[in-house]
N, C-alpha and C positions, 0 to 999 in steps of 0.2 A: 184226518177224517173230521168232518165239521157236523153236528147234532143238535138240533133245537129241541133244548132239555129244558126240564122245569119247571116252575109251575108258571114262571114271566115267559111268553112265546116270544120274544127279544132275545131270550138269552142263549148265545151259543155257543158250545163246546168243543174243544178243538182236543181230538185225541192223536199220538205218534205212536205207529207201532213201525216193527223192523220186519220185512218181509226178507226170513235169508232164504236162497235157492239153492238146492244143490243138486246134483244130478244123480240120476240110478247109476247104480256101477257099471251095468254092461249093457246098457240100454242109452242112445242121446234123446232122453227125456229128461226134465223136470218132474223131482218129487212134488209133493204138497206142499207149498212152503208154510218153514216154521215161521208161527206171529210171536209177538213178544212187543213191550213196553221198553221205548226210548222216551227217555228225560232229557228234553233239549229246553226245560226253561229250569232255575233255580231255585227251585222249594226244598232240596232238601241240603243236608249238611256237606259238607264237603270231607267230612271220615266218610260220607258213605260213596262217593266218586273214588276216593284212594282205595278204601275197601273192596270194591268190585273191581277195578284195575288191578287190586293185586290178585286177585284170584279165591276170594272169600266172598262168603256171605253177604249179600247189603240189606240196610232198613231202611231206607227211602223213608215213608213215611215216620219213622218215630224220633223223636227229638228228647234232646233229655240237657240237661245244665253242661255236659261235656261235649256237646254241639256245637261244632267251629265252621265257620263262615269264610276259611280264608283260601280262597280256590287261588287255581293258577293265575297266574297276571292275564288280564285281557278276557280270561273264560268268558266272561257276562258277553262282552260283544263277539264273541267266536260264536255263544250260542243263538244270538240275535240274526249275524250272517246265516247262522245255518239254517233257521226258520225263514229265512227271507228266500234263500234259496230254491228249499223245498215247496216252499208257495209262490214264486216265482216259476220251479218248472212242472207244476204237480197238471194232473189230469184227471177230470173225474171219470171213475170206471163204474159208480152204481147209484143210484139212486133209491134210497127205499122210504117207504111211505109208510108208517105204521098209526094202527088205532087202536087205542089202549080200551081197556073195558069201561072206566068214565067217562068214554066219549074225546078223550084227549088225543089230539092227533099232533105225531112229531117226524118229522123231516131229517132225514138224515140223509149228507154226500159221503160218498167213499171216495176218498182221490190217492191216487198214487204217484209216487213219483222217484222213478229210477234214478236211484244214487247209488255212489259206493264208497266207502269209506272204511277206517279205523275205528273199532268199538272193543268198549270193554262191557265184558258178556257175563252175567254170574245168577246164581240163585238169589228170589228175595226172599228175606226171611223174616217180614212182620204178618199179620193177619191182616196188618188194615188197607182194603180196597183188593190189595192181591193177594192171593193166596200161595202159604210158604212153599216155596221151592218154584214157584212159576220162576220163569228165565227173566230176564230185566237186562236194560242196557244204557250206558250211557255211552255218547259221542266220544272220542276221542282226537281223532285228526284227522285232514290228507280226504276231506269230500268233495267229491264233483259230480258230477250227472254221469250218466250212462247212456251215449245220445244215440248209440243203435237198439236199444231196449224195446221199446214199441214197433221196431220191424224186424225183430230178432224171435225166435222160438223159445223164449226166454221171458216172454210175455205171459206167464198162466193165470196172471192176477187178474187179465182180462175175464176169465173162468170161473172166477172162483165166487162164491154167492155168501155176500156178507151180509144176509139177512136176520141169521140167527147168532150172528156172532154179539158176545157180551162187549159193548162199547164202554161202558163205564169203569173201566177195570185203572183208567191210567189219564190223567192230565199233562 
């Protein structure tokens, strides 16, 4: 999702969230899918990628003197491929136009783009930007497109009205 935020109208913002699907149980529908925050660029520590892989708590945001840097071999360009990918086969599904009370008007695309992969899924647990216990994810392995996605029933994002949704939740 791409957002001209700010107070420079230059400046744009690129948000990832995980759109997981899963179906009713005795119905072939699609629920609502759950949103949540994928961190595909490297801002934060790398206890907190081990941490959310193992099944704990992560703090994405806070940093402290026992904040280690030293991710898997390659990570940096694993995540670079995977942003390249995802804007490579993304698709814009909404366009919204807003006007803020000072007259400020900001532009924001929704694009989606059918992928499937390995993640590691866990609560965050700082206060800053997200709030505790929201879900958070980081990439893990094994992504490729989903190339019957857009002619598949499996499409509800096409649907879904991300107008009111909070964008700033996650870089």
């Amino acid at each position: 999702m791409s957002a001209n935020k700010g107070q420079h109208k230059s400046t744009i913002y690129t948000y990832y969230w995980v759109a997981e699907l899963e179906k009713h149980e005795k119905v072939d529908e699609y629920k609502e899918p759950k949103l949540y925050s994928i961190f595909i660029t490297e801002f934060y520590g790398s206890e907190q990628l081990e941490s959310c892989c193992s099944g704990k708590t992560s703090y994405p945001y806070t940093y402290t003197t026992a904040s280690k840097f030293d991710f898997p071999e390659n990570y940096s360009e694993y995540l670079t491929d995977l942003r390249n990918l995802i804007k490579k086969n993304r698709k814009r599904i909404q366009l919204i136009n807003k006007k803020w009370n000072n007259n400020y008007k900001e532009k924001i695309e929704v694009f989606a783009t059918p992928i499937g992969g390995k993640l590691c899924v866990c609560e965050n647990g700082g206060k800053v930007i997200l709030s505790p216990e929201d879900l958070i994810s980081f990439p893990k392995r094994e992504f490729k497109i989903i190339d019957d996605y857009w002619n598949d029933n499996k499409s509800i994002l096409l649907f879904k009205d991300f107008s009111t949704f909070e964008f700033g939740n996650t870089l």
